[in-house]
N, C-alpha and C positions, 0 to 999 in steps of 0.2 A: 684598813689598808696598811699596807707597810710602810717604811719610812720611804720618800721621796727624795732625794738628797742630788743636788748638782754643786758639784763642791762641798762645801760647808751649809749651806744652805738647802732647809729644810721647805720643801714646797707643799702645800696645804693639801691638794690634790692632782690627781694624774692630767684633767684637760686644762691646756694652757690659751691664755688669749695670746694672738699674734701681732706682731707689729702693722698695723695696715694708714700706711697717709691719709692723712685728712681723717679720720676715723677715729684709731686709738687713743685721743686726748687724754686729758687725767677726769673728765667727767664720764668717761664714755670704759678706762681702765677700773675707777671704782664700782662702777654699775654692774661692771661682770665677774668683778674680786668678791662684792657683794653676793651673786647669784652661783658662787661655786667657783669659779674658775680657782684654779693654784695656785697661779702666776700669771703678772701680766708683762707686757714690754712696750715700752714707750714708742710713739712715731720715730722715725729714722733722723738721724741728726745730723749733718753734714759737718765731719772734722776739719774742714776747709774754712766754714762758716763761722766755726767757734774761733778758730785760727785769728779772725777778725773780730770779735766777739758781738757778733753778729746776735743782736735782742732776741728775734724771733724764734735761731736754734736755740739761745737760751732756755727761753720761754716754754718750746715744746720739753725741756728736760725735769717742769718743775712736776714731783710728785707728793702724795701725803702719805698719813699715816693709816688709810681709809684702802690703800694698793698693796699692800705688801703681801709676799716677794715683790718686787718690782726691779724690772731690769730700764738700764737705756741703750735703748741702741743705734751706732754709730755708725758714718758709713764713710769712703774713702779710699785710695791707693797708694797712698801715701804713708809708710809705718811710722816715718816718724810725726809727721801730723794727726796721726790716729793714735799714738802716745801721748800725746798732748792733749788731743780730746778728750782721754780719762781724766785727768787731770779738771777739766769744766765740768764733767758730768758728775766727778765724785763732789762736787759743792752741791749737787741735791739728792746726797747719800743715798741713793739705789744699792742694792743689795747684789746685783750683780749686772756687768758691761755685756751688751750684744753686738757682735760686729755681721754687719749686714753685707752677705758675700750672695747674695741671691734675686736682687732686683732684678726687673727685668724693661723696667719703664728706660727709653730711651735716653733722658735727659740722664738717667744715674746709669746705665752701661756705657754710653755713646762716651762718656768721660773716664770709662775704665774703670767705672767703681760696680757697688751691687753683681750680680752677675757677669759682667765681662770679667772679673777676680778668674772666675772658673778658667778660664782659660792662661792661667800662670797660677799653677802650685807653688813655686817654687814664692813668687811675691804673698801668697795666702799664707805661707807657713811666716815668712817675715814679719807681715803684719799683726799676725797672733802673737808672736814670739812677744815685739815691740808693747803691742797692748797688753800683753799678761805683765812682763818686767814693770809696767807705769800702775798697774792696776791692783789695789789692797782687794779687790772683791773679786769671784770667781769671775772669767771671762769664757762667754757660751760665743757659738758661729752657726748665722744659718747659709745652710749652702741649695744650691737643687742639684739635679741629677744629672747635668750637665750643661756646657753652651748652646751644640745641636746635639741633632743625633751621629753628627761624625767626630763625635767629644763630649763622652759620656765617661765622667771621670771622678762622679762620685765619693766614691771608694778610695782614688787614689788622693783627694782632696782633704777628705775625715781623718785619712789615717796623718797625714802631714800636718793639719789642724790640733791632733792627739798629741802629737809628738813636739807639737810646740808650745803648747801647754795649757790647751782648751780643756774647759770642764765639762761640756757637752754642746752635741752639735745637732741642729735639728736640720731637716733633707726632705725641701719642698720635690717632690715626684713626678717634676716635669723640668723638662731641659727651657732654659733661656726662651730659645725660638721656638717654645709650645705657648708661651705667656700662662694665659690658664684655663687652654683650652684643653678637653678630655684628650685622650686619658691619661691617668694617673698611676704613676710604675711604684707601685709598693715594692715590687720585689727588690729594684735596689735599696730601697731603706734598709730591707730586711739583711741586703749585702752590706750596707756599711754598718748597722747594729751589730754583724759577726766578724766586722772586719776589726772593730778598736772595743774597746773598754770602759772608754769614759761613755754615761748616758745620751741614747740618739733618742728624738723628739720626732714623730712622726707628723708629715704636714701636707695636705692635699685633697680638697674635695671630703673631709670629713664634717658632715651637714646632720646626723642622727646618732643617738644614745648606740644602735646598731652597727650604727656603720664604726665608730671608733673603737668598738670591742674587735668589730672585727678586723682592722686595720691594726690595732693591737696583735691579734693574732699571726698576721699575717706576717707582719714584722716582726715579731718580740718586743717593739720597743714597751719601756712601761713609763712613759707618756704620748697624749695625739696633743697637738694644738691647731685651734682651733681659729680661723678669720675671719670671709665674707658670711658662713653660713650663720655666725651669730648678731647680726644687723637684725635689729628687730628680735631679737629670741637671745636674750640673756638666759632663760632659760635654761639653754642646749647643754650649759657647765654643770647644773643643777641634776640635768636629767642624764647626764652621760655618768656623773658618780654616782649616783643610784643603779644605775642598769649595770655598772661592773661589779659594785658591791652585790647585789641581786637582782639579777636579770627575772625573777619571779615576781617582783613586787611593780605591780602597774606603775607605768610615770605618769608624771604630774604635767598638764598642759594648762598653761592659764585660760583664763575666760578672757572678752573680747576686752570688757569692763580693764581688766586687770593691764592686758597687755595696753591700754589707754592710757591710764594710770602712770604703769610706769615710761611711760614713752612722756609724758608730759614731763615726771620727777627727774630723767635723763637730760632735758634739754634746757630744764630751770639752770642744773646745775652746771649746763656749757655759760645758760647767759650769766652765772654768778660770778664763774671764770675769767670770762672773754668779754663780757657785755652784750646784750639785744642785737647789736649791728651783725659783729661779725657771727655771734653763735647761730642767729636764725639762719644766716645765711650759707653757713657751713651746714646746720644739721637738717636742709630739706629731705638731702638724700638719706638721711639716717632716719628721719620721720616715714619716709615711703618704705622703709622696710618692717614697719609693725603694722601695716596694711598687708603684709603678705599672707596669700588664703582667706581674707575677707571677701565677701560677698563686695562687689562696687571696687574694689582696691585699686584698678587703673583711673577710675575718676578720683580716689582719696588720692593717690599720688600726684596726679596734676595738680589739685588742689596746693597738696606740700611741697611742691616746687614753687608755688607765690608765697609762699607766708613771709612775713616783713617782722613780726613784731610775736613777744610770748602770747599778746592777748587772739592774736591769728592762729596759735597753737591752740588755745583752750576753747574759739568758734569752731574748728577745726572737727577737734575731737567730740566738741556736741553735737557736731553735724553727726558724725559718725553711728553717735548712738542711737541718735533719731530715726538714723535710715535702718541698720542694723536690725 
């Protein structure tokens, strides 16, 4: 493959993992840096929070040597507090700052941040501006396609993000008030890819080795990143760089065993992290997604909504086998 490059920074491969709450930890970022991905991006961090130096934003910011590229990303409407929160983030040297201009969860629009941004370009370009001047490491934006459908502004958001001095910008393919539900507008990606220069990241409903070639295509962009559809299927990074390098050579799907395996090794490494308490209780929902396509998988999921403890993971997964 050719070089990858956002800024100065060279990214391993074309499919990226995406920033998603409660999800992307740093157990859950090396698990798919491990499996292919290129790059990963930290949970979303509130510049307000650090402003207070608030433990827990800390905490989500810490990364290893085990992630790299490794971005973090910040969220806010505030430039000059989002200036400032490079500042916290560059103390767990990431490779490069993500400013998160695309939420869509109430509690981060309702405040003006994440996607309500869409709706003032003119404060989107500030804030970039602000975080590029505070920022030694490239600074990327993800945006969507607009607030509604009667502010669909894209195009005119990338190009002011370019012009402020973003390294690239990645363009979830659904307005604000779609959340994330169907369907997904690749053709504006493919508008803002021809609209600036610096690299666009394509983002939405990309779930197979096919679907991101062909969202590739659709767009030009030359990266997909990748969210919900890799919960349970680390995988999916593995087998998307295979199917662009050669779509001729059969991909690789693990066995039940495997995907067992590593759903256990996944979750060790949240309780190594986090401790038994809170990691089991954070990763039931991430356990019920390596049940997806089994045989029995809505009784495996109930099941991983109680587990309390690693050794309720490892009963868990014997059950599994047994019934299988």
């Amino acid at each position: 493959m050719k070089d990858l490059l956002i800024g100065n920074v060279k990214l391993k491969s074309p499919a990226l993992l995406a920033p998603m709450a409660g999800v992307s930890d740093k157990a859950y970022r090396e698990l798919c840096m491990r499996f292919g991905a290129g790059y990963c991006v930290s949970e979303m961090v509130s510049s307000k929070a650090l402003s207070f130096n608030n433990k827990k934003s800390e905490d989500l910011m810490t990364t290893s040597e085990f992630e790299r590229p490794c971005g973090i990303q910040i969220f806010g409407d505030d430039p000059a507090c989002m200036a400032q929160a490079v500042e916290h983030a560059m103390q767990n040297t990431p490779d490069i700052i993500d400013i998160n201009m695309g939420c869509p969860a109430p509690k981060i629009s309702g405040n003006g941040s994440g996607s309500a941004l869409m709706k003032n370009p003119q404060l989107c370009g500030e804030i970039v501006q602000a975080v590029v001047k505070s920022s030694p490491v490239p600074v990327t934006v993800k945006i969507r396609k607009g607030w509604d459908d009667s502010m669909i502004n894209a195009v005119e958001v990338a190009k002011i993000v370019e012009q402020a001095g973003a390294s690239a910008i990645t363009v979830h393919g659904r307005t604000r008030q779609q959340y994330y539900k169907p369907p997904v507008d690749y053709q504006i990606i493919r508008q803002v890819r021809e609209a600036v220069k610096i690299p666009v990241i394509a983002n939405g409903d990309i779930d197979s080795a096919e679907k991101a070639k062909e969202v590739m295509n659709i767009t030009g962009c030359d990266f997909v990143m990748i969210g919900r559809a890799s919960l349970g299927n680390p995988w999916l990074f593995s087998q998307i760089n295979s199917y662009l390098e050669n779509p001729e050579i059969p991909l690789y799907y693990p066995t039940i065993e495997e995907k067992l395996q590593i759903m256990v090794e996944h979750i060790t490494a949240m309780v190594e992290y986090k401790g038994e308490y809170m990691a089991l209780r954070q990763a039931r929902k991430l356990v019920a997604g390596y049940f997806k396509g089994m045989r029995g998988a809505a009784s495996f999921r109930n099941e991983a909504g109680k587990i309390e403890t690693l050794q309720d993971l490892h009963n868990l997964r014997n059950k599994v086998l047994e019934i299988i």
